[in-house]
PLY file of the C-alpha trace (Angstrom):
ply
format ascii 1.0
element vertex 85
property float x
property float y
property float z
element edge 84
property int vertex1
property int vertex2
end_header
5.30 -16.26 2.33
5.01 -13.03 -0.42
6.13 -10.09 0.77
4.52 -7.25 -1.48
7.04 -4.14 -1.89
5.35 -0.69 -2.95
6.81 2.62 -3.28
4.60 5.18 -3.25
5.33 8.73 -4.03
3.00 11.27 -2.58
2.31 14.80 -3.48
4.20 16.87 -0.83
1.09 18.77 0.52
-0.64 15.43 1.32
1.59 13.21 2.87
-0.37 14.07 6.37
-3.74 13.26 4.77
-2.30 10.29 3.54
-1.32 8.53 6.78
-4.48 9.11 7.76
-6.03 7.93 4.97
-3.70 5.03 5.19
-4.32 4.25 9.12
-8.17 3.55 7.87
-7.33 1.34 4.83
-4.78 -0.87 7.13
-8.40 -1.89 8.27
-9.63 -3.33 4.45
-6.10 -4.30 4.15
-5.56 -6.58 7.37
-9.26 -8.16 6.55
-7.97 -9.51 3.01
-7.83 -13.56 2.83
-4.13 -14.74 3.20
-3.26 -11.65 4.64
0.13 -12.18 7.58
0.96 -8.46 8.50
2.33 -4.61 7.07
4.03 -1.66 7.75
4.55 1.49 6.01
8.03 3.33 6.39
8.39 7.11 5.71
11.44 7.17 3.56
14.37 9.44 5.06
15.91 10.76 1.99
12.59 11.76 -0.03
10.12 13.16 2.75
7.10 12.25 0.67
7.96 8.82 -0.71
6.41 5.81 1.24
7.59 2.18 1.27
4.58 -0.32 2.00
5.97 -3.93 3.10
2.67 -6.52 3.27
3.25 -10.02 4.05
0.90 -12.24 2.62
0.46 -16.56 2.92
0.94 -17.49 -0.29
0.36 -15.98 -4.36
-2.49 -16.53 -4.82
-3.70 -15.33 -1.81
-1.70 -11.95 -3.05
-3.40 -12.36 -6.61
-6.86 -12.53 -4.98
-6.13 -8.91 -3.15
-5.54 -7.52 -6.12
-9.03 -8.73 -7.94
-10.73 -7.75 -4.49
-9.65 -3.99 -4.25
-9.38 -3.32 -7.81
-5.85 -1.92 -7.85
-5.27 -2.31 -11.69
-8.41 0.11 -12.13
-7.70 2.23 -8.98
-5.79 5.65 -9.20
-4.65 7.20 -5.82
-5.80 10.08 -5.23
-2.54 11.14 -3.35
0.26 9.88 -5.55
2.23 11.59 -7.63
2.93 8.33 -9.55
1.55 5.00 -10.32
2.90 2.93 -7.20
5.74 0.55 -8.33
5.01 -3.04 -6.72
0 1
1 2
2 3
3 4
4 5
5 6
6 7
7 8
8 9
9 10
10 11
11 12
12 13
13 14
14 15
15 16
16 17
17 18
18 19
19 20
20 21
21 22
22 23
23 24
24 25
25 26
26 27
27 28
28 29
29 30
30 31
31 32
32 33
33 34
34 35
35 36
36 37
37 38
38 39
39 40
40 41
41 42
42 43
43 44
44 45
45 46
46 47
47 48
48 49
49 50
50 51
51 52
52 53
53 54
54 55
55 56
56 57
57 58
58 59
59 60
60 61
61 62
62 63
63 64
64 65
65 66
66 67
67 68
68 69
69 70
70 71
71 72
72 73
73 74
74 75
75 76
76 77
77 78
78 79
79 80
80 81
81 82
82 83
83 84
C-alpha cells in the first residue's frame, strides 16, 4: 500500500468553497484505478492548511492517477501554494 501525503495551503477566504469543492472531487478521486480510501484533516494550528491522506494499492497504480488528472499541469485554483506531496 502508498499512502499519498499532501499539504495544501488554502487562501483564507476560500477554505469553505474548498471543502465543497473537495466533497465533489472525492467522487473523481475514489473512481481512480488502485484507489483503497482518503481523508482530508483541517489542520488545528494553521486554520487554512489541509492535510490529504489517500491510500492507494500499489505505485503504479499512484503513478497512473497522476497521468489521469493531470496534476503536474494543474494549478488549484484555491491554494496559496503548489501542494507539497
Amino acid at each position: 500500500m502508498i499512502l499519498e501525503v499532501a499539504i495544501l495551503n488554502v487562501k483564507k477566504e476560500m477554505c469553505e468553497e474548498f471543502e465543497a469543492a473537495f466533497r465533489q472531487a472525492s467522487e473523481i478521486i475514489s473512481s481512480i484505478s488502485g484507489y483503497i480510501s482518503h481523508e482530508l484533516q483541517k489542520c488545528v494550528e494553521v486554520p487554512n492548511r489541509y492535510i490529504l491522506l489517500v491510500r492507494w494499492e500499489t505505485i503504479p497504480g499512484f503513478l497512473t492517477k497522476l497521468e489521469e488528472i493531470g496534476v503536474k499541469n494543474c494549478q488549484n485554483v484555491y491554494s496559496t501554494t503548489i501542494p507539497a506531496v
